[in-house]
C-alpha positions as CSV (number, residue, x, y, z in Angstrom):
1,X,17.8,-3.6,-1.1
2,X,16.9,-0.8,-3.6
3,X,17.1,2.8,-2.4
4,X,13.3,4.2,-2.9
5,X,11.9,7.4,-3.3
6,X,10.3,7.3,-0.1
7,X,12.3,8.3,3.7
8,X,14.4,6.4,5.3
9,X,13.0,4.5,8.7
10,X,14.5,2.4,11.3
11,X,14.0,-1.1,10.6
12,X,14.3,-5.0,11.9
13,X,15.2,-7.8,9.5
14,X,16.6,-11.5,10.8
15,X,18.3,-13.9,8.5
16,X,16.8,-17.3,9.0
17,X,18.8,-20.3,7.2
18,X,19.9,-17.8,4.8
19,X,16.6,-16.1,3.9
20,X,15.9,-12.5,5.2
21,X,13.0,-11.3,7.3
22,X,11.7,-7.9,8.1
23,X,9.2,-6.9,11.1
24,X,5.9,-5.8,9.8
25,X,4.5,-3.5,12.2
26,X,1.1,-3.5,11.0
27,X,0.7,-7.6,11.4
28,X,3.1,-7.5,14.0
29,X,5.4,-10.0,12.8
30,X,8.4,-10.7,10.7
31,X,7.7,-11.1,6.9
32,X,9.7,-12.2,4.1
33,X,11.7,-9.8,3.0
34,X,11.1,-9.2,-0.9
35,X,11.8,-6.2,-3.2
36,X,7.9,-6.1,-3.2
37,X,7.9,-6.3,0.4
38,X,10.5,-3.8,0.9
39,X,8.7,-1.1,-1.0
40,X,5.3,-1.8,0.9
41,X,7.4,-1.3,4.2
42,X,8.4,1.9,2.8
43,X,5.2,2.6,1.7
44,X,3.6,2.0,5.4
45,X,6.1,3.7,7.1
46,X,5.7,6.6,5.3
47,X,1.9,7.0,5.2
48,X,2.1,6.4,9.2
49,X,5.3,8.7,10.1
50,X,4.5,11.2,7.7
51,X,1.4,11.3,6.5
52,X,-0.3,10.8,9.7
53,X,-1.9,7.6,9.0
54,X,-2.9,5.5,12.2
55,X,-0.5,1.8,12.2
56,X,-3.7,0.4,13.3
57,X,-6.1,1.3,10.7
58,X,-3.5,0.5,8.3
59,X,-4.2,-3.0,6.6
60,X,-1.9,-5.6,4.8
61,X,-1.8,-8.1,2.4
62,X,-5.6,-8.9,3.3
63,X,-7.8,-11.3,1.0
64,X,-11.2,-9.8,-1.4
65,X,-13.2,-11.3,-3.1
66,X,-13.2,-9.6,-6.7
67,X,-15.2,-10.6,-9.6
68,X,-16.1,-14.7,-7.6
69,X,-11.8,-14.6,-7.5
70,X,-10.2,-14.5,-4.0
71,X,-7.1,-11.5,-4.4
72,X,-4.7,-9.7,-2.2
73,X,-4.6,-6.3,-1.9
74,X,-1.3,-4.7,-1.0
75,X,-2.2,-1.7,1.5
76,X,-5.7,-0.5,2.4
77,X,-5.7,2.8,4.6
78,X,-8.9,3.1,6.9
79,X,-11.3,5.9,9.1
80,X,-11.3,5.6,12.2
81,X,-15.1,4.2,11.7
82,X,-13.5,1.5,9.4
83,X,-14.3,2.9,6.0
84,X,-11.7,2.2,3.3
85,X,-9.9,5.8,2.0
86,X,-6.5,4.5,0.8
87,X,-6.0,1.5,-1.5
88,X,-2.7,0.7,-2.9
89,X,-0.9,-1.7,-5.3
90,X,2.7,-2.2,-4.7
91,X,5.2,-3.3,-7.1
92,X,9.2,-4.4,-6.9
93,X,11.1,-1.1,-7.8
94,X,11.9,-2.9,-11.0
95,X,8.5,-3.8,-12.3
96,X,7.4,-0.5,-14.2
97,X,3.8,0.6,-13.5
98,X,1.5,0.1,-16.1
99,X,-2.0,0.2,-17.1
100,X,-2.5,-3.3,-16.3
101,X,-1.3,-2.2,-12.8
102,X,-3.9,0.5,-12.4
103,X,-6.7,-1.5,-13.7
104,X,-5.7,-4.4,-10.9
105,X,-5.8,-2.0,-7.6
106,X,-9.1,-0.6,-9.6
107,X,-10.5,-4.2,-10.0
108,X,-9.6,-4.7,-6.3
109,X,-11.7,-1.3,-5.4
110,X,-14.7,-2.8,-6.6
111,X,-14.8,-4.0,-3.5
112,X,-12.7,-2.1,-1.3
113,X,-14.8,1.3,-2.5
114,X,-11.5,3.3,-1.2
115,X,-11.8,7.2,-2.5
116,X,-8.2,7.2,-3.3
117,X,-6.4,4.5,-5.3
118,X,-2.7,4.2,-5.6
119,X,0.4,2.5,-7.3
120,X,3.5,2.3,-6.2
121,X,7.1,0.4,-6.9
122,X,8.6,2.8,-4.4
123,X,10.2,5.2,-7.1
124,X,7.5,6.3,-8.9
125,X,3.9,6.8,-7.1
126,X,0.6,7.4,-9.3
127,X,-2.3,8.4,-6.8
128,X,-5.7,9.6,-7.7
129,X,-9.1,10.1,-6.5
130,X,-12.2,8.4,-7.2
131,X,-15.4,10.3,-7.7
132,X,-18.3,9.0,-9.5
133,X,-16.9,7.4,-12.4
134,X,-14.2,9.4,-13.0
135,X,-10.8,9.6,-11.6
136,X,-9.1,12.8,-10.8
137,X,-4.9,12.5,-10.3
138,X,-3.2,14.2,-7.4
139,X,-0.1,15.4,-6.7
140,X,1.0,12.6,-4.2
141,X,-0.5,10.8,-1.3
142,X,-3.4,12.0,0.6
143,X,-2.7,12.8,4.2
144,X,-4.7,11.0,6.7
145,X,-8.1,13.1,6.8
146,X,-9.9,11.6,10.0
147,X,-12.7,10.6,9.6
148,X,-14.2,13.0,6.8
């Protein structure tokens, strides 16, 4: 797989009649292993080992409903009260990040309501906050704040 911009962590994969799997913590079971995936691994690794986000507040590939349309969203970060803070698109290292990338984790925040939105393809990271109606950029991920 791709090297990311993101730290190394110790990982499981399994080959399974060729194909290969990696253990998602956070759903607690083996996924397929895709450049996608690979990069949302990376991401949820680092947001728990180093950014002090909670594994179990930590959500994955979990349906919305947006605009009548049942979506995934990649990686929603949570208070310890349940609130959504963190809402991330990820995207294969390969696929550059676009405007059409930042208006789909902003269409899925219409009903998330996260205060910071996110892209990703594991090499370059765009991350901003949300306030009103306008959107601020920072300079990387928030850190996990509690429950602010």
């Amino acid at each position: 797989m791709d090297a990311l911009d993101f730290p190394p962590f110790d990982y499981r994969v399994k080959k399974v009649n060729g194909k290969l799997f990696i253990f998602d913590r956070t759903r607690a079971r083996y996924v397929t292993l895709t450049p996608e995936e690979w990069v949302r691994q990376h991401l949820v690794h680092f947001l728990s080992g180093h950014l002090g986000y909670p594994v179990q507040l930590i959500a994955v590939e979990q349906e919305v409903e947006v605009h009548g349309l049942r979506r995934r969203f990649d990686v929603v970060c949570h208070d310890r009260r349940g609130a959504p803070r963190l809402i991330v698109e990820c995207k294969a290292p390969g696929v550059p990040l676009t405007a059409a990338t930042l208006d789909q984790v902003f269409r899925y925040n219409i009903s998330v309501s996260a205060r910071h939105v996110a892209i990703t393809n594991g090499r370059v990271h765009l991350c901003g906050e949300v306030i009103g109606d306008s959107f601020r950029l920072l300079p990387g991920f928030p850190r996990y704040a509690g429950d602010e």
